[in-house]
C-alpha positions in Angstrom: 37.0 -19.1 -9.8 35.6 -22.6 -10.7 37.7 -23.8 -7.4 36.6 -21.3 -5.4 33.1 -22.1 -5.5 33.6 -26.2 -5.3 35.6 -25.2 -2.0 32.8 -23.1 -0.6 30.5 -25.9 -1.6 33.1 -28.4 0.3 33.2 -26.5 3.4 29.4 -26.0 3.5 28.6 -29.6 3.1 30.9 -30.7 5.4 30.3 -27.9 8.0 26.3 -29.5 8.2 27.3 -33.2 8.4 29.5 -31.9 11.5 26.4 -30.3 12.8 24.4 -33.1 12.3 26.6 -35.5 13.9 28.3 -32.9 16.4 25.9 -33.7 19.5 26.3 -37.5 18.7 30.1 -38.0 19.4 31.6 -38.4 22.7 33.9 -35.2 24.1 37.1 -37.3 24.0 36.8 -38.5 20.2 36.2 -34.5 19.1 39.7 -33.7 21.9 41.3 -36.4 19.9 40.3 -35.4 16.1 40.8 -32.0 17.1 44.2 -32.8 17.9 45.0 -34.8 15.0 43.6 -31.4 13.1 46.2 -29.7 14.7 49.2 -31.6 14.2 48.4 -31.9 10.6 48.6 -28.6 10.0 51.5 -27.6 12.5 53.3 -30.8 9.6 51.6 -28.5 6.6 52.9 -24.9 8.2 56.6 -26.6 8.7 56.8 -28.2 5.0 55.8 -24.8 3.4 58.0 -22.9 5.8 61.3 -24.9 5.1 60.8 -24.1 1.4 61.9 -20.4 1.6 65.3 -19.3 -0.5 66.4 -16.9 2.3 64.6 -17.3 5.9 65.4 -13.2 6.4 62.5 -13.0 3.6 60.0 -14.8 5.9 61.6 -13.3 9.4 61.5 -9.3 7.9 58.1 -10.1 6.4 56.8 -11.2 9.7 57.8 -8.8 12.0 57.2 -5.5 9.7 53.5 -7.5 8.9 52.7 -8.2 12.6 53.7 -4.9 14.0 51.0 -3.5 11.1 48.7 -6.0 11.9 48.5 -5.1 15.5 48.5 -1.4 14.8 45.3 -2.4 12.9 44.3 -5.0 14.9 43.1 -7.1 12.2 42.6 -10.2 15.0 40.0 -7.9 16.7 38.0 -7.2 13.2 37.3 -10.5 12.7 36.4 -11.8 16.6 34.3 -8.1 15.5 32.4 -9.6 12.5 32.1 -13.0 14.4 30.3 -11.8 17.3 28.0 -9.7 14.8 27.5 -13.2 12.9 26.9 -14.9 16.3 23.9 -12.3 17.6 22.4 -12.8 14.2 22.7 -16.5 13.7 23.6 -18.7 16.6 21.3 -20.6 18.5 20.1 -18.9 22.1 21.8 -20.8 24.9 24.4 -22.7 22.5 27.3 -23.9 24.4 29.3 -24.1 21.6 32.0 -21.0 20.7 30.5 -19.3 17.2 32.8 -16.8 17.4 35.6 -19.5 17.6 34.5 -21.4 14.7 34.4 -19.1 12.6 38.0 -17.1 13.6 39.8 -20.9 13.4 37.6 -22.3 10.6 38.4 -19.1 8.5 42.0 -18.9 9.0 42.3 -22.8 8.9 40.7 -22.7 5.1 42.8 -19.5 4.2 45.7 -19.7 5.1 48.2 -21.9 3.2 50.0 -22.9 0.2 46.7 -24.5 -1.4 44.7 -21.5 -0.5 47.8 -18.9 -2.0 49.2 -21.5 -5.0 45.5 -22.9 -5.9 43.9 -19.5 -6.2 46.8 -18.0 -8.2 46.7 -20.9 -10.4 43.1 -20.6 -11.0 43.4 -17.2 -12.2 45.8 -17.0 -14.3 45.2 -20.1 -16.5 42.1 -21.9 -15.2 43.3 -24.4 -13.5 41.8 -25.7 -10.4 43.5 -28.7 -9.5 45.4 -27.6 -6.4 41.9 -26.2 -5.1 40.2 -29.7 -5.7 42.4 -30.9 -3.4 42.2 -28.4 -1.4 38.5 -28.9 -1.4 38.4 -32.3 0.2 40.9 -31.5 2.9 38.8 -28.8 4.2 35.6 -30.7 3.9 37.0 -33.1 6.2 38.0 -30.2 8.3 34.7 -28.5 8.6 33.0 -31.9 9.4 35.8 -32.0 12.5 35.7 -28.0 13.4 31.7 -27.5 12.8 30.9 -31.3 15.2 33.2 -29.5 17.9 32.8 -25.6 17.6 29.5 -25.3 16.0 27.7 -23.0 13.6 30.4 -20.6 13.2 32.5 -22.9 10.8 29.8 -22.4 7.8 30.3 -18.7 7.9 33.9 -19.2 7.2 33.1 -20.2 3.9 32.1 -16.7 2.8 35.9 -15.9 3.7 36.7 -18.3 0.9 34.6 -16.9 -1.0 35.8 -13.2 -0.4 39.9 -14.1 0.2 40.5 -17.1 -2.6 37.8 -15.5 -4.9 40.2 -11.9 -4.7 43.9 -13.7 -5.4 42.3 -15.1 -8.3 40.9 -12.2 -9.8 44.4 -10.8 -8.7 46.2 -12.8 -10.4 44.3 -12.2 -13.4 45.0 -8.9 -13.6 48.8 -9.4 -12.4 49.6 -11.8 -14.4 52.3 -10.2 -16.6 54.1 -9.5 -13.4 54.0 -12.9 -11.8 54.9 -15.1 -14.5 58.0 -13.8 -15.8 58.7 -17.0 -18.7 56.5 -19.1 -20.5 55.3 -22.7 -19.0 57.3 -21.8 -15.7 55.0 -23.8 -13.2 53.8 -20.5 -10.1 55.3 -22.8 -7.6 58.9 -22.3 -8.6 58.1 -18.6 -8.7 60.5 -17.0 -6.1 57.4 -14.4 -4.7 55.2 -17.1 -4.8 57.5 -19.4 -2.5 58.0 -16.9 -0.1 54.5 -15.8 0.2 53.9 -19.6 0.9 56.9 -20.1 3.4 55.5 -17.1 5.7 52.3 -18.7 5.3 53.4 -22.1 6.4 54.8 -20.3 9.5 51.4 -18.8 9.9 49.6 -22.2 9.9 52.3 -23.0 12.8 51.1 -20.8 14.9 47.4 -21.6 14.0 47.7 -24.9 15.1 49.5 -24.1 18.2 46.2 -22.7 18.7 44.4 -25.3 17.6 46.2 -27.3 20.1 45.8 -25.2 23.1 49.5 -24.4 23.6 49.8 -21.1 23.2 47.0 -18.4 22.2 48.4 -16.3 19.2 46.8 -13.5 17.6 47.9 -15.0 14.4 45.3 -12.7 12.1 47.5 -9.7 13.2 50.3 -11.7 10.8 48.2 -11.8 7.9 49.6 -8.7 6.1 53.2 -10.5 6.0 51.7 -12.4 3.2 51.7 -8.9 1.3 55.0 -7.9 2.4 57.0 -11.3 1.5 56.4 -10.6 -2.6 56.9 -6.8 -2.3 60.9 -7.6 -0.5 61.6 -9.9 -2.8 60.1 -7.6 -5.6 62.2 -4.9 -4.3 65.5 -7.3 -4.1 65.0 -7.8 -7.9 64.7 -3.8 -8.6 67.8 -3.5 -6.5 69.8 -6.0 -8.7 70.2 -8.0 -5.1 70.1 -11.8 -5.2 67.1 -13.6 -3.3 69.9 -15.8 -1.1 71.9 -13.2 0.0 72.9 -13.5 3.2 71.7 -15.9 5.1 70.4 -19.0 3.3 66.6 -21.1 4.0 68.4 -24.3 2.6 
């Protein structure tokens, strides 16, 4: 949990110096950052994506997760909770998007193969390093989202908090299931790299947000990231190889 809490501190310290600076940059350097933002992680989404041992692991995960996402309409819990957030916190007359901030800031920080392999890490042996890194990267990120969007990108931090701060604890208590030999490093876990390939295809449709070229509800896809380790939990009770089929390599 020790990474947890240095990444809440991250984003919160980050998220002020962006308010703080925020009114003092010109419109076109924040268009410019915020594209740079979203390139990066459209190159983060891909490099996790490609990683997958079977892409009908990612593509069967995605669909079955979306179409229970939308039934649920997780995207319209959390615009829900920001606009509660915004009446209580933001600043009458604020031109600025709270609700935005926090949506983006929260599924920019929590989303990812740092977020998933850094917090799983963390539980099970303590080991923070991947959320360190982590840490800075979104520091940087909440000084670029919270100088643009405003308030809202500090309440995101509660969502690492709540989200990174759950898969560790998870993974404490799951731990005999998810590492299956000794010294056997969680990335080269096979649920662990498919959890992280529909998650990189998550961040690619994040920063086609972030980049204004095409709104998707991508919180609606968040329950994918349960469904990619149950089908490849349930290929291994079925005695049926993870690259069956069609191959991600």
């Amino acid at each position: 949990m020790i990474g947890t809490f240095i990444n809440f501190a991250t984003v919160m310290i980050g998220g002020a110096l962006g308010l703080l600076i925020g009114g003092r940059l010109p419109e076109r350097i924040k268009t410019i950052v915020v594209a740079a933002l979203g390139l990066m992680t459209f190159v983060i989404g891909i490099s996790s994506a490609i990683h997958t041992e079977n892409l009908l692991i990612p593509l069967l995960s995605l669909v079955l997760g979306s179409i229970l996402g939308e039934l649920i309409n997780i995207d319209q819990g959390i615009n829900w909770l920001g606009e509660i957030l915004k009446k209580r916190f933001d600043r009458p007359g604020s031109q600025q998007n709270f609700t935005l901030a926090f949506v983006l800031a929260s599924l920019q920080f929590c989303v990812g193969p740092l977020t998933i392999l850094g917090s799983i890490n963390d539980g099970l042996s303590g080991d923070f390093s991947l959320l360190a890194i982590k840490s800075v990267l979104d520091g940087f990120s909440a000084i670029i989202f919270a100088s643009t969007f405003g308030i809202g990108t500090l309440f995101a931090g509660a969502t690492i908090l709540l989200f990174q701060g759950s898969l560790s604890l998870l993974a404490g208590l799951v731990k005999p299931l998810l590492v299956t030999l000794p010294h056997v490093a969680m990335g080269s876990q096979p649920r662990v790299i498919e959890l992280s390939a529909v998650g990189g295809v998550i961040l690619v449709g994040l920063a086609l947000n972030i980049l204004n070229i095409k709104q998707i509800k991508v919180a609606n896809m968040l329950p994918a990231l349960i469904i990619a380790p149950v089908l490849v939990a349930l290929l291994n009770v079925l005695g049926i190889p993870l690259d069956f089929g069609l191959g991600g390599h």
